[in-house]
VOGU-3710 file (C-alpha; in Angstrom, 3 decimals, decimal comma):
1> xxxxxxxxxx> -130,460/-35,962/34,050  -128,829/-39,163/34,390  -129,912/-42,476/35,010  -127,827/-41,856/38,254  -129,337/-38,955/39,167  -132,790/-40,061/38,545  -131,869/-42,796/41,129  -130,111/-39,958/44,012  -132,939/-37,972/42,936  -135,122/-38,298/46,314
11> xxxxxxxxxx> -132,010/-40,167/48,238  -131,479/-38,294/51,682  -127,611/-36,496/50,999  -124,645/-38,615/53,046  -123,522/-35,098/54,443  -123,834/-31,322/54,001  -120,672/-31,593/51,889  -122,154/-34,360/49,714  -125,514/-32,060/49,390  -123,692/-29,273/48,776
21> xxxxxxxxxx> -121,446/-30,596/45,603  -124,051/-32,249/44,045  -126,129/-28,754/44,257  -123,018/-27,211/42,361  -122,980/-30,027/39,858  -126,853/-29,548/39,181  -125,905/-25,943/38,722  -122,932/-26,666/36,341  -125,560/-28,873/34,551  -128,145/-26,723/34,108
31> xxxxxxxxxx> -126,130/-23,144/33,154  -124,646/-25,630/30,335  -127,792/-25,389/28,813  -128,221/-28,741/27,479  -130,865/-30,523/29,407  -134,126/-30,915/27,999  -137,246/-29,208/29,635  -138,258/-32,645/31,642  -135,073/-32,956/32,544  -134,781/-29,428/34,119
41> xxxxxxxxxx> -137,548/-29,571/36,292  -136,190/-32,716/37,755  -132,924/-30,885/38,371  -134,337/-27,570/40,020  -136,939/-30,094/42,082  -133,692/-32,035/43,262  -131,705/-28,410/43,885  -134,801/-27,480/46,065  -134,621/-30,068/47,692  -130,595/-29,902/48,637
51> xxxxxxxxxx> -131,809/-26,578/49,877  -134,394/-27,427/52,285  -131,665/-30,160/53,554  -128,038/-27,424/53,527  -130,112/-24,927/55,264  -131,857/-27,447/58,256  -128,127/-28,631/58,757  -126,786/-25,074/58,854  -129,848/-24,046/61,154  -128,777/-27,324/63,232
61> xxxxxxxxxx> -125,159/-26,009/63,338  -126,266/-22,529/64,377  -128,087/-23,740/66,997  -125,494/-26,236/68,385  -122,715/-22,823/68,192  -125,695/-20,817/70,467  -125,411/-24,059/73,027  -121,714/-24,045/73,170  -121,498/-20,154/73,183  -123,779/-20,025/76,359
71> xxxxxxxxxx> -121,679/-23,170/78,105  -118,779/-21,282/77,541  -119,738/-17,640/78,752  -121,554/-20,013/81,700  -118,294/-21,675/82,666  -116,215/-18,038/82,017  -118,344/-16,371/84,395  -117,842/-18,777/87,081  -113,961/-18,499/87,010  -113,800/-14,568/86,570
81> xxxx> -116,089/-14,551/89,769  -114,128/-17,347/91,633  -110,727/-14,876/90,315  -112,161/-11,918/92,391
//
């Protein structure tokens, strides 16, 4: 890895978008085949660890939908009884 990624390498992502391209770029780097063994392990510690953090903020996004979903059917039952 880089000297730059050594740095980012435990740095909490900006965003899920920011997590999520430097998971693809990891990839990229790794499939080419030209990083040494150290080097690797560094990478698929660091993709691990973009996991754990894409799937908590998905989870968090799922959850947030569920809240929304049940406001909305809340407030749609309210007017479709108030209608009758």
């Amino acid at each position: 890895m880089t000297k730059l990624s050594k740095q980012t390498a435990s740095a909490q992502p900006e965003s899920f978008e920011a997590a999520s391209a430097e998971l693809e770029k990891i990839v990229a780097a790794m499939e080419a085949g030209q990083m040494s063994l150290e080097a690797s392990l560094s990478a698929y510690q660091r993709g691990a660890e973009l996991i754990k953090y894409c799937q908590g903020k998905l989870q968090d996004a799922q959850q947030q939908v569920r809240v929304l979903e049940s406001g909305m059917l809340k407030n749609l039952s309210k007017s479709d009884s108030d209608e009758q």
